[in-house]
C-alpha positions as CSV (number, residue, x, y, z in Angstrom):
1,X,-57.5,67.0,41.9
2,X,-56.7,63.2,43.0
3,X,-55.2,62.4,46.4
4,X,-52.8,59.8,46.4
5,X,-52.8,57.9,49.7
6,X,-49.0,58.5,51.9
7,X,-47.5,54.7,52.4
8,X,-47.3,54.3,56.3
9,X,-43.5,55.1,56.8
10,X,-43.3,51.1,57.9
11,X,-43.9,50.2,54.7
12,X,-41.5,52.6,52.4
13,X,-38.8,51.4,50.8
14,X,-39.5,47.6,50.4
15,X,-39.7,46.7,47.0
16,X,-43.8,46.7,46.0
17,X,-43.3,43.0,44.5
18,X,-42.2,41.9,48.5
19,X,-44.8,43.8,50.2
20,X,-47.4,41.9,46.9
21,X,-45.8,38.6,48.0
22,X,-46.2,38.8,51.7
23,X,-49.6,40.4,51.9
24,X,-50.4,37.6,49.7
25,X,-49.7,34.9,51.6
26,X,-51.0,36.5,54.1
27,X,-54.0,36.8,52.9
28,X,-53.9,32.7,52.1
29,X,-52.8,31.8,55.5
30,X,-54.8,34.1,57.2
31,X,-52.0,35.6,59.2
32,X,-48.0,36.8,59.2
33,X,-45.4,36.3,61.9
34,X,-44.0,40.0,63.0
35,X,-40.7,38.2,61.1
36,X,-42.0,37.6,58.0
37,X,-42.6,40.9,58.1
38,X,-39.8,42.7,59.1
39,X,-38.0,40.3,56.9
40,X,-39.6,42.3,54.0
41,X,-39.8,45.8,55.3
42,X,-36.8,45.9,57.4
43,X,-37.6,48.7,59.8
44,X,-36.6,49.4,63.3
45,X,-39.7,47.7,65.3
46,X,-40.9,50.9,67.1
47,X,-44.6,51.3,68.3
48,X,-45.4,53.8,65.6
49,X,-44.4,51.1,62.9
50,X,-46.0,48.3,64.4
51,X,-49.0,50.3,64.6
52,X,-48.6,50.8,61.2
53,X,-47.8,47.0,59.9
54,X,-50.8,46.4,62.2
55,X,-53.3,48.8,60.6
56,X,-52.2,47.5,57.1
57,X,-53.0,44.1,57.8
58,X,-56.2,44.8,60.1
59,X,-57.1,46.2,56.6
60,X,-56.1,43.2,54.7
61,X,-57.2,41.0,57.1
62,X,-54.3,39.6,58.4
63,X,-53.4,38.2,61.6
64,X,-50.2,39.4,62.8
65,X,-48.6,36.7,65.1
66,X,-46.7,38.3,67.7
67,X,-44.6,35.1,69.1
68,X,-41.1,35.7,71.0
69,X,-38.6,32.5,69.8
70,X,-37.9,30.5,72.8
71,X,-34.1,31.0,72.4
72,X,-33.8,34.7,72.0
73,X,-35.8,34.3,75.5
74,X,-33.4,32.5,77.1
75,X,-30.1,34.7,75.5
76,X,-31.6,38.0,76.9
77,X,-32.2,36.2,80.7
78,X,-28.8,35.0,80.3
79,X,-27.4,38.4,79.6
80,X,-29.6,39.9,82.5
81,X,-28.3,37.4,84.8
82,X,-24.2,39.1,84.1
């Protein structure tokens, strides 16, 4: 009897040829941005998933470069400040 391995739940439903792609360049650059990767998957960001995207890339790896944009930044001060 074989045991097929369960796809973290981060990773089901993107199309295999995407999650080929990115792991590939991945692997070539040595590391992802958390929206490369969400740009593929397209999951809520919850810990459980990143956990996940993280364990899949630690396995392949892959950095996974956590950066905040500058101006998203600045549009959720500004919207703490009203």
């Amino acid at each position: 009897m074989s045991h097929q391995a369960t796809a973290p739940s981060a990773w089901v439903g993107a199309p295999d040829e995407a999650v080929e792609a990115l792991l590939r360049r991945g692997q070539e650059s040595g590391s992802l941005t958390v929206d490369e990767v969400l740009g593929v998957l397209r999951v809520e960001l919850t810990r459980e998933s990143l956990r996940e995207i993280r364990e899949r890339l630690d396995e392949e790896r892959i950095e996974l470069i956590e950066e905040v944009d500058p101006a998203e930044v600045d549009v959720i001060a500004e919207a703490d400040l009203h």
